[in-house]
C-alpha positions in Angstrom: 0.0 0.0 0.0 3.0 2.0 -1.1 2.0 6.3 -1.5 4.8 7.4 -3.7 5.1 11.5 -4.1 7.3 12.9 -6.6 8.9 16.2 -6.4 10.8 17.5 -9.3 12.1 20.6 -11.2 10.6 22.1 -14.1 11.8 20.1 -17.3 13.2 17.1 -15.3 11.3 14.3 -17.2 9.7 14.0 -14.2 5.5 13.4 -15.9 7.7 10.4 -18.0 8.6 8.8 -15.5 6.2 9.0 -13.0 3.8 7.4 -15.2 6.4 4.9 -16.5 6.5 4.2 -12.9 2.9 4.2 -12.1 2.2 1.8 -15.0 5.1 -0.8 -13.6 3.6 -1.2 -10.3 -0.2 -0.7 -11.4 -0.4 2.1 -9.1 -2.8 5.0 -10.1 -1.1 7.7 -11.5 -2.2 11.0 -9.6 -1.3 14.2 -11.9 -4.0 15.9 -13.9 -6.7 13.2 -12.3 -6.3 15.7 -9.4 -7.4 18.5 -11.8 -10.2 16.4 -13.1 -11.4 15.4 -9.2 -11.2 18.8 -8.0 -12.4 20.2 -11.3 -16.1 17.9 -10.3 -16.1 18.2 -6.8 -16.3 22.0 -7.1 -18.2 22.0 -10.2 -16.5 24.0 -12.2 -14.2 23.1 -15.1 -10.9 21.7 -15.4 -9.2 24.6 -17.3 -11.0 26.7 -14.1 -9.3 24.4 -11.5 -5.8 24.7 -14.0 -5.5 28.6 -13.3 -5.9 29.1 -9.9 -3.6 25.9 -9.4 -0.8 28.1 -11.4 -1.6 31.1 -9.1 -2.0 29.3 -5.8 0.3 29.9 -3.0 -1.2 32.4 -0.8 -3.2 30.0 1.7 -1.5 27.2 1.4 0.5 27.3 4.3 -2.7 26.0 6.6 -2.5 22.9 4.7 0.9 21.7 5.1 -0.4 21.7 9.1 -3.8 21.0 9.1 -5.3 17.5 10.5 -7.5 16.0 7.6 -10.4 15.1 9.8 -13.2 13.0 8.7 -15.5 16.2 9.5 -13.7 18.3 7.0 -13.8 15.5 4.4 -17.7 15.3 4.4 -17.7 19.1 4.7 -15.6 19.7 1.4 -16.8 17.0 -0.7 -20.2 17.1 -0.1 -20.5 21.2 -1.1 -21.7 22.1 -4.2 -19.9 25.2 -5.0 -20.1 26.2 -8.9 -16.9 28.4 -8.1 -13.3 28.0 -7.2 -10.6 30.0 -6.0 -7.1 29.8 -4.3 -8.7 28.9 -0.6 -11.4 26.3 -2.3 -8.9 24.8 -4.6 -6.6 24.2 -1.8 -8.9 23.3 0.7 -10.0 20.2 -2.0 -6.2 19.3 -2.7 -5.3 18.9 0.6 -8.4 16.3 1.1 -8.0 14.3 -2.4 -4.3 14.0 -1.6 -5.1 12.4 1.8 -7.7 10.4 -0.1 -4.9 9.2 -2.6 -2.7 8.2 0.1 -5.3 6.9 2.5 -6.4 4.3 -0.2 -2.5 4.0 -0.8 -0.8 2.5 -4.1 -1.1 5.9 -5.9 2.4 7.8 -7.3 1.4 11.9 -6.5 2.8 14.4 -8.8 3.9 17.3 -7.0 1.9 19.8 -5.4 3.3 20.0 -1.9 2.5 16.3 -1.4 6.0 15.7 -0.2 5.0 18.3 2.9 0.9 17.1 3.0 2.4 13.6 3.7 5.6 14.3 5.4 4.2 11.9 8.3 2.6 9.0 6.5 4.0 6.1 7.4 3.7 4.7 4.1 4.9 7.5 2.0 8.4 7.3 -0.2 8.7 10.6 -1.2 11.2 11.0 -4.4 12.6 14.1 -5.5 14.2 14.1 -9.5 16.5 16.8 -10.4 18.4 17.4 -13.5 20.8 20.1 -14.9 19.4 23.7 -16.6 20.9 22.5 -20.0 19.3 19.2 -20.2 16.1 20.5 -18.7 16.1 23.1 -21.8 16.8 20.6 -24.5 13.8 18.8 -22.5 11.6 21.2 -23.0 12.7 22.0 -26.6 12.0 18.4 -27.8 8.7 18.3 -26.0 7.0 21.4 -26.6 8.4 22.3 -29.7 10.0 25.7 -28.6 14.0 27.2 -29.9 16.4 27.3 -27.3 15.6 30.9 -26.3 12.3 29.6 -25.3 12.6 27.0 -23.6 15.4 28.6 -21.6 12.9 31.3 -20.7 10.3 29.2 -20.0 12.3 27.1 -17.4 13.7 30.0 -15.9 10.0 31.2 -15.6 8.3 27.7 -13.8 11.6 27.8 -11.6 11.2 31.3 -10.5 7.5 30.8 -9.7 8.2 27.2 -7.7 10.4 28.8 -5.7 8.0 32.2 -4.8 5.4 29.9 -4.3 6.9 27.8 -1.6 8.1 31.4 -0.2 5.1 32.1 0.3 4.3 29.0 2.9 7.4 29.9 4.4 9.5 26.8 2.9 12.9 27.2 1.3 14.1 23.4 1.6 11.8 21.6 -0.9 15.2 20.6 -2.7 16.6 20.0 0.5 17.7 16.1 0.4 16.8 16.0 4.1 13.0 16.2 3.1 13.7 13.1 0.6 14.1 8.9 1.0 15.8 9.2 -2.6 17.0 11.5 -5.0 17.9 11.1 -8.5 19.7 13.2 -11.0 17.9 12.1 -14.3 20.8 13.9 -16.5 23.3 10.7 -15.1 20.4 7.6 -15.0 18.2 6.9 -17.6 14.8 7.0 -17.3 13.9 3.5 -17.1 17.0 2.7 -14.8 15.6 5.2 -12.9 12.1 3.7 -12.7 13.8 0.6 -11.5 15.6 1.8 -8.9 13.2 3.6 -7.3 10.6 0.2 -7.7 13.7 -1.6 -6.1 13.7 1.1 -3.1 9.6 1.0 -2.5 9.8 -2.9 -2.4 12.8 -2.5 0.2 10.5 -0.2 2.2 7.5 -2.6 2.1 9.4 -5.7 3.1 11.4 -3.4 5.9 10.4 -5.2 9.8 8.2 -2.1 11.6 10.9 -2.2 14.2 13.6 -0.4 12.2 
């Protein structure tokens, strides 16, 4: 009942592999699914949940310490909004990502999961890192973009990571103390990588509770 997060930088192959990974250990892959829950559970639609995700940051500190009770479960989900904002949005990630990892055998892309679950007992968080260069050629090769661009765009998503985690007051989310495993995806390939980190979950699983 494994709950692996991923954390990763902008143009890391990160998506790849997290769904390479997912597929592996028939796990379900929690990415844009999030978008698509939240997107119903606040009815409102999925390129509506999509913005305020990019602009959320300002009250999302009360999540990375708040108890998910069972009250506040049934409270969120059962509340048919029609409208969505920063403190809505976050208020339904915080719940669907306890959801994920309650039911457990899920791989969670991102958004602050690796601070959500900090204390999950289950939880292998992951963090995937690669150089500025290679993420560029990345991003070049996927989105179709010149060099220029990419470069700009990378610089962009890393600028606004790191004001949005200023804004909850954390400046160690590529901190390797907050990690079980980190890899550097511009020295292991992809599928090496998906292996080691299957190799490392299975490790954790079969570990006594004693240690």
């Amino acid at each position: 009942m494994a709950v692996i997060t991923i954390s990763h930088q902008f143009g890391s192959g990160a998506n790849s592999l997290g769904k390479k990974l997912a597929e592996k250990l028939g796990y379900v892959f929690a990415d844009s699914e999030i978008v698509t829950k939240i997107a119903k559970a606040a009815n409102v639609s999925e390129a509506w949940v999509e913005h305020v995700e990019e602009e959320a940051g300002g009250k999302f500190l009360w999540l990375i310490t708040q108890m998910v009770s069972k009250g506040l479960v049934d409270k969120i989900l059962a509340d048919e909004r029609g409208y969505i904002d920063e403190t809505i949005y976050l208020d339904y990630l915080v719940v669907l990502i306890a959801q994920f990892a309650e039911e457990g055998n899920v791989v969670i892309m991102g958004r602050g999961s690796q601070y959500i679950l900090r204390d999950h007992p289950d939880a292998v968080h992951i963090l995937l890192v690669d150089s500025f260069e290679n993420r560029i050629r990345r991003v070049m090769d996927r989105d179709g973009l010149s060099e220029k661009e990419a470069s700009k765009l990378v610089k962009a998503e890393d600028k606004r990571r790191a004001a949005l985690y200023k804004k909850i007051g954390k400046s160690d989310y590529e901190s390797v103390n907050l990690y079980d495993l980190v890899v550097n995806l511009g020295r292991v390939e992809t599928d090496t990588a998906r292996e080691m980190i299957i190799e490392f979950v299975h490790q954790r699983e079969s570990r006594p509770l004693s240690e």
